[in-house]
C-alpha positions as a printed Julia matrix, in Angstrom:
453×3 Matrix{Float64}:
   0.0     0.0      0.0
   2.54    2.32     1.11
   4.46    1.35    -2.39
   1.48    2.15    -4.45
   1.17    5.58    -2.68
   4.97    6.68    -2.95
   4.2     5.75    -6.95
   0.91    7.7     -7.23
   2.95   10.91    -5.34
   5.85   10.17    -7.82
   3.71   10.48   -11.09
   1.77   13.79   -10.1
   5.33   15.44    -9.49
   5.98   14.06   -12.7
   3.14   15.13   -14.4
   3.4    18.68   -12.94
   7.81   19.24   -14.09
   6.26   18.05   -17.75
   2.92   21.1    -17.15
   5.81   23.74   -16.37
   7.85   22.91   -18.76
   4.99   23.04   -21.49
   3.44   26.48   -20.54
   6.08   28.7    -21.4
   6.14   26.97   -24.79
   2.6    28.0    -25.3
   3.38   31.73   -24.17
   6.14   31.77   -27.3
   3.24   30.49   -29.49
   0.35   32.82   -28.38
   3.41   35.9    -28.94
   4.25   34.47   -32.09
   0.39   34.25   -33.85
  -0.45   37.59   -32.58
   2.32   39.02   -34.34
   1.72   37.43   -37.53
  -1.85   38.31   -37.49
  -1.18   42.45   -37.16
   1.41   42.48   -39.57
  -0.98   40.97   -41.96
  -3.45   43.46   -40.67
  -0.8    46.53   -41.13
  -0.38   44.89   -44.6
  -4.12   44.88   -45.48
  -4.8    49.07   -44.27
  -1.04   49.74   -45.83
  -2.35   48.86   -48.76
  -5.95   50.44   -48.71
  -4.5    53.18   -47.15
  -2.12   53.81   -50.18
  -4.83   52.93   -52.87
  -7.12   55.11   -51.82
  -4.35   58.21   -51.6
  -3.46   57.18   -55.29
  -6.99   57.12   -56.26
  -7.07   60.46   -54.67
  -4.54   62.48   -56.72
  -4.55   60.82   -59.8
  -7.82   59.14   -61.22
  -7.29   57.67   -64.72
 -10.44   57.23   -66.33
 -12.33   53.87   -66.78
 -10.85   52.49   -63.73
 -11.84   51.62   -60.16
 -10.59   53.91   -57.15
 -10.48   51.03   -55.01
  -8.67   47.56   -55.22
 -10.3    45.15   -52.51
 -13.45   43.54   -54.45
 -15.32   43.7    -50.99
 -15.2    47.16   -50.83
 -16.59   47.81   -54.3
 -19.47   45.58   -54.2
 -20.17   47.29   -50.72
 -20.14   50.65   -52.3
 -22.24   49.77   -55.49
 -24.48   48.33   -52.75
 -24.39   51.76   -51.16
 -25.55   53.67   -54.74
 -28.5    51.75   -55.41
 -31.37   54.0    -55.56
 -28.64   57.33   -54.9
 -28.64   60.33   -57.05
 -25.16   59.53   -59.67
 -23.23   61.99   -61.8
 -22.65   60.7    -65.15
 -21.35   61.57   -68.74
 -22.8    59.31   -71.47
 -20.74   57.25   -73.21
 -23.02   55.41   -75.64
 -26.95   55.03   -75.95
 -28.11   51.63   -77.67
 -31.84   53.2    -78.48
 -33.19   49.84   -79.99
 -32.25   47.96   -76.64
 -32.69   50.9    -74.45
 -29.32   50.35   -72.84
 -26.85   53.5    -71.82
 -23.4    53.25   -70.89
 -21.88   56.08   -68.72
 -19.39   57.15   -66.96
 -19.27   57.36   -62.95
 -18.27   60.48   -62.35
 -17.42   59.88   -58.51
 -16.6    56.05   -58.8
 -14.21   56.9    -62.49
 -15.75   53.89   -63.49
 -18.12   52.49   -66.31
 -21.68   51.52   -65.5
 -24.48   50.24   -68.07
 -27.94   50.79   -67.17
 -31.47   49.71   -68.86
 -33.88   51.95   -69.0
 -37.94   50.57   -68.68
 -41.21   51.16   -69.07
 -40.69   52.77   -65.49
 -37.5    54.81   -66.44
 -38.64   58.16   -65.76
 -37.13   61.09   -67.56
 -38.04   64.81   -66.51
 -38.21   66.74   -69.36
 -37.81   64.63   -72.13
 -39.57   61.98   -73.15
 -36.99   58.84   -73.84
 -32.98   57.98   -74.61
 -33.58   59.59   -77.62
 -33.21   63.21   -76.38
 -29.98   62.44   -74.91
 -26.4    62.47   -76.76
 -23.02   61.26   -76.01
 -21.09   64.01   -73.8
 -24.23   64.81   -72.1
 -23.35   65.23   -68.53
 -26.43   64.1    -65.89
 -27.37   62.72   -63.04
 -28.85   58.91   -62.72
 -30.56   56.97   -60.32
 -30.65   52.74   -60.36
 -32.14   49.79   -58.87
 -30.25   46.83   -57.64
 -30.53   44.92   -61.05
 -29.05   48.06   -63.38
 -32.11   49.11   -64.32
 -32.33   52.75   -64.52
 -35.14   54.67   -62.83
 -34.25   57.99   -63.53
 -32.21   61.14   -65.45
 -31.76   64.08   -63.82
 -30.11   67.6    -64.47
 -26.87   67.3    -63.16
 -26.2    70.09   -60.29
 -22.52   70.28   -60.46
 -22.29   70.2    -64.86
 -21.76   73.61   -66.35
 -21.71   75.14   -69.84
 -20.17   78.3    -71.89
 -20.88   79.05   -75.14
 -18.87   81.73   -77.24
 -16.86   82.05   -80.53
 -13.12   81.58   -80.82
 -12.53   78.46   -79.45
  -8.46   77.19   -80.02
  -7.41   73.4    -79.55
  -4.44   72.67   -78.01
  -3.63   68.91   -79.21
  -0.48   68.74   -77.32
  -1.21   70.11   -73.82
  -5.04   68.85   -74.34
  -6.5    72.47   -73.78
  -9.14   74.3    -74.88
  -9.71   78.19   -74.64
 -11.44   80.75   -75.8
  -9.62   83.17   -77.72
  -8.63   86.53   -79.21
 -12.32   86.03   -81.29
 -14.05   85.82   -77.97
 -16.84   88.1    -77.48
 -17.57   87.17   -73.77
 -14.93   84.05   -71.93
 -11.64   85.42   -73.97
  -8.59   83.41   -72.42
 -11.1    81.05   -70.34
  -9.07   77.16   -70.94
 -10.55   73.84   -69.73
  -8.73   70.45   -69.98
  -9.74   67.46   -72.69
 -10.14   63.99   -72.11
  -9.26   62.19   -75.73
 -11.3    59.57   -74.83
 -14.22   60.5    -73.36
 -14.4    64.29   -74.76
 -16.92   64.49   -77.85
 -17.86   66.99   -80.75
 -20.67   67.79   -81.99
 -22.31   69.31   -84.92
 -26.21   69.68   -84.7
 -26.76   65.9    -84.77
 -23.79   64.56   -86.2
 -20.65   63.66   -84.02
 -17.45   65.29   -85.56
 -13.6    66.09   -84.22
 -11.47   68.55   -82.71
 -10.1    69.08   -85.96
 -13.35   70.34   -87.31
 -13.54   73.04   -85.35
 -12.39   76.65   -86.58
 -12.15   79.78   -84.16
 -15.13   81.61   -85.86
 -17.27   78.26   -84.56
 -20.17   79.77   -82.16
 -19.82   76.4    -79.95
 -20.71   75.07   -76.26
 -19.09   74.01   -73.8
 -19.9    71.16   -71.34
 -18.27   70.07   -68.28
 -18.15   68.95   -64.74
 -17.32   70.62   -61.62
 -15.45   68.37   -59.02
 -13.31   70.08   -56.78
  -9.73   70.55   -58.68
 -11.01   68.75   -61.55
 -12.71   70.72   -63.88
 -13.1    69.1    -67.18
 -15.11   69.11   -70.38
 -16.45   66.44   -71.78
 -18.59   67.6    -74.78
 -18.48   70.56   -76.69
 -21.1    71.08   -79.41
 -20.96   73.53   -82.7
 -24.08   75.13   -82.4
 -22.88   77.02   -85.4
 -20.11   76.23   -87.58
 -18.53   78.08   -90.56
 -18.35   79.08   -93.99
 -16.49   81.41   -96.21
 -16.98   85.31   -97.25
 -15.62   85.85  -100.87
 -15.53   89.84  -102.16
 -15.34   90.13  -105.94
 -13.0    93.14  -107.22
 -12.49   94.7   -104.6
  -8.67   95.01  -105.68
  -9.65   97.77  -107.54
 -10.92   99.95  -104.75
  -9.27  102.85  -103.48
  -7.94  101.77   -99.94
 -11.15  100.17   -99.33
 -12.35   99.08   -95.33
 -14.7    96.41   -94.88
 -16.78   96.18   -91.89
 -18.37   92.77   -90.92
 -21.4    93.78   -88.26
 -19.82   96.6    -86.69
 -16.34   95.35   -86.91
 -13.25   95.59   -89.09
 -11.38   93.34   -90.87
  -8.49   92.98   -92.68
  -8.19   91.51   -96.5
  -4.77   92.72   -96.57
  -3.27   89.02   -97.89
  -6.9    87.33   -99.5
 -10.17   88.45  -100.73
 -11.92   85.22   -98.16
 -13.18   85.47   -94.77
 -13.9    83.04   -92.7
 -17.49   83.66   -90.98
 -19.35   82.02   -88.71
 -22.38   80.57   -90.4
 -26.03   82.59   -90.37
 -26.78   86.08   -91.55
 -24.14   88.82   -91.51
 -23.82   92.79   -92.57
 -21.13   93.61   -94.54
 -20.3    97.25   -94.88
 -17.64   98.16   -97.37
 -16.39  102.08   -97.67
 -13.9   103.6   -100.27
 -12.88  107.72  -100.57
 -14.28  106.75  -104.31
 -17.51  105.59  -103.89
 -20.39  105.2   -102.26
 -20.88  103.21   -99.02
 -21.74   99.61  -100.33
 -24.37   97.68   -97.44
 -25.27   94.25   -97.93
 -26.25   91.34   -96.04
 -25.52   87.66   -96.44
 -26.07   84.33   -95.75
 -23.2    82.65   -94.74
 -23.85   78.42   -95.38
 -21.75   76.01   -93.32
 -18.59   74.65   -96.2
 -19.69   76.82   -98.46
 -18.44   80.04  -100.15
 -20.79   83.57  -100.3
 -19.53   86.01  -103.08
 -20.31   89.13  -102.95
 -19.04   91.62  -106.4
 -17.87   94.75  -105.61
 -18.0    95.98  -109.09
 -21.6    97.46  -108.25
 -20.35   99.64  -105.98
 -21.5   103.43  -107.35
 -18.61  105.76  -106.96
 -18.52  109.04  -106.25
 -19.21  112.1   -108.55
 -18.2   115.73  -108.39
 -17.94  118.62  -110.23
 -15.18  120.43  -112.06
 -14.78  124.45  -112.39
 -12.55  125.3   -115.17
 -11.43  128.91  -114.85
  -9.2   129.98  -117.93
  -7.02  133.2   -117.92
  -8.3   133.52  -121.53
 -11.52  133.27  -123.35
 -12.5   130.91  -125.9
 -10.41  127.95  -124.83
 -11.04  124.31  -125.86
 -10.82  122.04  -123.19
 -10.18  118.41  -122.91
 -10.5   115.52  -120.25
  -9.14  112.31  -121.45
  -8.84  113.65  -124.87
 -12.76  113.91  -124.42
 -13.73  117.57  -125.49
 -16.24  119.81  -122.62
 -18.04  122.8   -123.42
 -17.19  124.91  -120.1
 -20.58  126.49  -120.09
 -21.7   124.67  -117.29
 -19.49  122.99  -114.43
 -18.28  119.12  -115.7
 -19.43  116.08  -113.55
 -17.09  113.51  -113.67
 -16.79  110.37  -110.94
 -14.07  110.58  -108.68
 -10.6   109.68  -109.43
  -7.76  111.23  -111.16
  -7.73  112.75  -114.96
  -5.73  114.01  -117.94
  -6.55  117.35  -119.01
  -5.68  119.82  -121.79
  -6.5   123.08  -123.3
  -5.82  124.67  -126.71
  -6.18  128.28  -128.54
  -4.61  129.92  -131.6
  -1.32  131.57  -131.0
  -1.21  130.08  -127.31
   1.0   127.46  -126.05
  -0.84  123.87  -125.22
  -1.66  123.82  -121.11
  -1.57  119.84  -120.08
  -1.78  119.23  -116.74
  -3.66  116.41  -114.1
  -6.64  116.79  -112.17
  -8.02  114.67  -109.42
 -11.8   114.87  -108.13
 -12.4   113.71  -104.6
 -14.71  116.58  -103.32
 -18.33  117.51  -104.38
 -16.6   120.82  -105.7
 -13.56  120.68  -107.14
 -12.12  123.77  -109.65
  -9.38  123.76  -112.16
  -7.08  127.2   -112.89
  -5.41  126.69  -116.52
  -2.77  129.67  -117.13
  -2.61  130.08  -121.04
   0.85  131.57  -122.3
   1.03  133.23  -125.5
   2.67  131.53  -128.4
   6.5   132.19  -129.01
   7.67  131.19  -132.4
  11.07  128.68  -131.26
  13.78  126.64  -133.07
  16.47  123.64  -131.89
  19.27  124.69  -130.47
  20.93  121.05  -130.66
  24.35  120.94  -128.31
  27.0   117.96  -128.58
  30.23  117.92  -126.62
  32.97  116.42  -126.14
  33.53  114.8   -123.62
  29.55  114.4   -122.7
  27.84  115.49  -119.5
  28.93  119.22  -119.84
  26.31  121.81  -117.94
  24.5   123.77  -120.95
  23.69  127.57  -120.72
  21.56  129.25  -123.03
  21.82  133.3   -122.15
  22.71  132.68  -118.78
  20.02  130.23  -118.01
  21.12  126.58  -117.37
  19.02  124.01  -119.47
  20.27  121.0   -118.52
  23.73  118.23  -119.47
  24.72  117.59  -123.04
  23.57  115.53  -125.35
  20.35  118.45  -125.05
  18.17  119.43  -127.83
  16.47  122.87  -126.19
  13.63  125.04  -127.65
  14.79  128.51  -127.63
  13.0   131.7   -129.0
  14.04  133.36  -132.86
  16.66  135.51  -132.39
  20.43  135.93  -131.19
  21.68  133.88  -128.26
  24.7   133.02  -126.37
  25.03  128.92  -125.61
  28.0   128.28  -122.82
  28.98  125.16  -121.79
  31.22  123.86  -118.33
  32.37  120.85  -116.94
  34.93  120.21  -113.98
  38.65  120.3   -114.96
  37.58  121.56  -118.3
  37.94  125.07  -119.95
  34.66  126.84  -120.23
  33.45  127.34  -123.68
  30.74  129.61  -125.18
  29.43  130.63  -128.71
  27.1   133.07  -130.28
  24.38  131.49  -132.65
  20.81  132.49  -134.57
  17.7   130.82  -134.72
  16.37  132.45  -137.88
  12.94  130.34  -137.86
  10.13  128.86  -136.37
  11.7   125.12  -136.54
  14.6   125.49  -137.4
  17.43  123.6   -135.83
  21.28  125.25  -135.23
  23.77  122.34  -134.21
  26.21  123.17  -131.91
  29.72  120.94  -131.13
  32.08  122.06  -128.55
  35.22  119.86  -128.52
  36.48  120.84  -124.54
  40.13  120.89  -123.5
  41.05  120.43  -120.12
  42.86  122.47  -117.78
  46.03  120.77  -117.86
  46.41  120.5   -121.16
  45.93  124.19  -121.58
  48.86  124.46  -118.85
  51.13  121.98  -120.68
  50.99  124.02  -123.88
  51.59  127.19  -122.3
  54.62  125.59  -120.62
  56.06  124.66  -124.1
């Protein structure tokens, strides 16, 4: 008995060295899963924490903001039946299907409409477009219940709208009437034209486009995502105008310039086109301008301006010309403006030819008749040429010279640098006739080298 009691007091101390020995083993476990399970823990909100401040500063388009699968599905849980900011991507009217773009998500969703679908305003998918920025509202199985105006989409509409391709900007510019230098990113993928109902490209556009802008407001993103030509362009031809005196042209109260083309670019519609010229008339007209096409407008109908001519002779009984065109100066001459030949003639008075130019209402001529004085030739050759010619005193001008001079006695002289002045004493007997002068010049050192010898 007392054996079997020393063995049962032998195997409980046993028992108890193998419990103590065990438990700090355990400890080292519990330590070791704990640790494991908050690194993966700190791994898991790392990584949510980092997606989400990624998603944050730069969104690319067409993807999800957040990674974990959970998350999403909780969150499209949490839009069901919530108000959703959209741009349209594509409308399949024959299934009544649209696909748009989440504006808060960046992602794609596709929605069909019903019976049920209401739409305020409009009546089906139909009056929608791609680009059109709005606000939906779903049901848990995509169908869509509603379209609303989107609160936070804006618009601008104005001429003058530049693309930038490279830096993926648009702005208004110097052709602005009312949002000059106003710019707004692009998204090349998303981003639509539009011409009335016909989608088009960047491309098409041209700065005298009247167009409108679309876009969305979302804190530091402000973007556009359709832009629509409400009215596009065609081209203003003006036929002879090059024959205008500095003509201005004036396109509904505002200049322009032709100075390199005679075409205009013009947004399409009706237009006023004002032309002015110190020869004529002021021309008005107004056009259609027809998108791709090109308006003429001929300038050659343009009345010019006429005024009258005084002619006031110092002698009676004149016959007067304009153009070789003989006037009776009974009566003032009305001529259109511009500039003119003129010429008047009497018996035993020299011819008066002279220009005129009317540009007033009023405009008066003085012709100064001089008597008739019977002349000849006095023809003058020297040697060398380019000797100064005087006849009585009076220069006339550099030999070779053929010079009208009065009947009579007269003294021709003729100089030149480094040259001996010359002179001689001739007579014109005649009306017409012609005396022929020669003077062979010697210079001055040859006069000094003779005298020498």
């Amino acid at each position: 008995m007392a054996k079997n009691e020393q063995k049962k007091i032998t195997i409980r101390r046993h028992f108890r060295r193998k419990t103590v020995g065990l438990f700090p083993l355990f400890l080292i476990c519990v330590c070791v899963m704990c640790i494991v399970v908050g690194v993966k823990c700190y791994g898991i909100g790392y990584e949510l924490a980092v997606d989400k401040f990624f998603s944050d500063e730069e969104v690319v388009e067409g993807e999800k903001q957040f990674s974990p699968n959970e998350i999403i599905q909780q969150a499209k849980q949490n839009m069901i039946g919530s108000d959703i900011d959209g741009v349209i991507k594509d409308i399949d009217t024959e299934e009544n299907v649209v696909t748009f773009l989440n504006l808060k998500a960046n992602e794609t969703v596709i929605l069909k409409a019903t019976k049920e679908t209401n739409y305020p305003g409009t009546n089906s998918l139909n009056d929608y477009f791609i680009g059109d920025i709005v606000t939906f509202v779903y049901d848990k199985d995509n169908n869509l219940t509603d379209i609303k105006k989107c609160e936070n989409a804006w618009s601008y509409s104005d001429v003058g709208l530049v693309v930038n391709t490279s830096a993926k900007l648009v702005k208004f510019g110097d052709k602005a009437t009312t949002y000059k230098d106003k710019a707004f990113k692009y998204s090349t993928d998303i981003t639509t034209v539009r011409y009335k109902n016909d989608y088009s490209t960047l491309e098409n556009i041209d700065t005298s486009d009247f167009v409108t802008l679309k876009g969305y407001q979302s804190g530091a993103d402000n973007k556009v995502y359709s832009i629509t030509i409400d009215k596009s362009h065609g081209d203003l031809q003006f036929l002879n105008y090059s024959n205008l005196d500095s003509p201005q042209f004036v396109l509904n109260g505002q200049t322009i310039s032709l100075a390199k083309t005679d075409t205009f670019t013009v947004t399409e519609g009706k237009h006023t086109i004002l032309v002015k010229s110190p020869m004529c008339e002021d021309f008005t007209k107004e056009v259609l301008i027809l998108p791709g096409e090109v308006s003429k407008v001929d300038l050659s109908a343009m009345q010019i301006k006429s005024g009258l001519l005084n002619v006031s002779p110092n002698v009676p009984n004149i016959k007067f010309f304009v153009n070789d065109k003989e006037y009776s100066l009974t009566e003032p001459i009305l001529l259109n403006y511009g500039q003119y030949s003129v010429k008047a003639t009497k018996e035993g008075y020299e011819d008066f030819n002279d220009k005129v130019t009317i540009n007033a209402e009023t405009n008066t001529l003085h012709i100064d008749m001089q008597k008739h004085i019977p002349k000849g030739v006095i023809s003058v050759l020297t040697d060398p040429d380019d000797a100064s010619v005087y006849v009585d005193g009076t220069y006339v001008g550099k030999s070779p010279i053929n010079y009208s001079a009065p009947l009579g006695n007269h003294t021709v002289t003729v100089k030149k640098n480094e040259y001996i002045e010359s002179s001689k004493s001739i007579s014109v007997p005649a009306e017409g006739d012609r005396v022929e002068l020669d003077f062979e010049l010697m210079s001055v050192v040859s006069r000094y080298v003779d005298s020498e010898n």
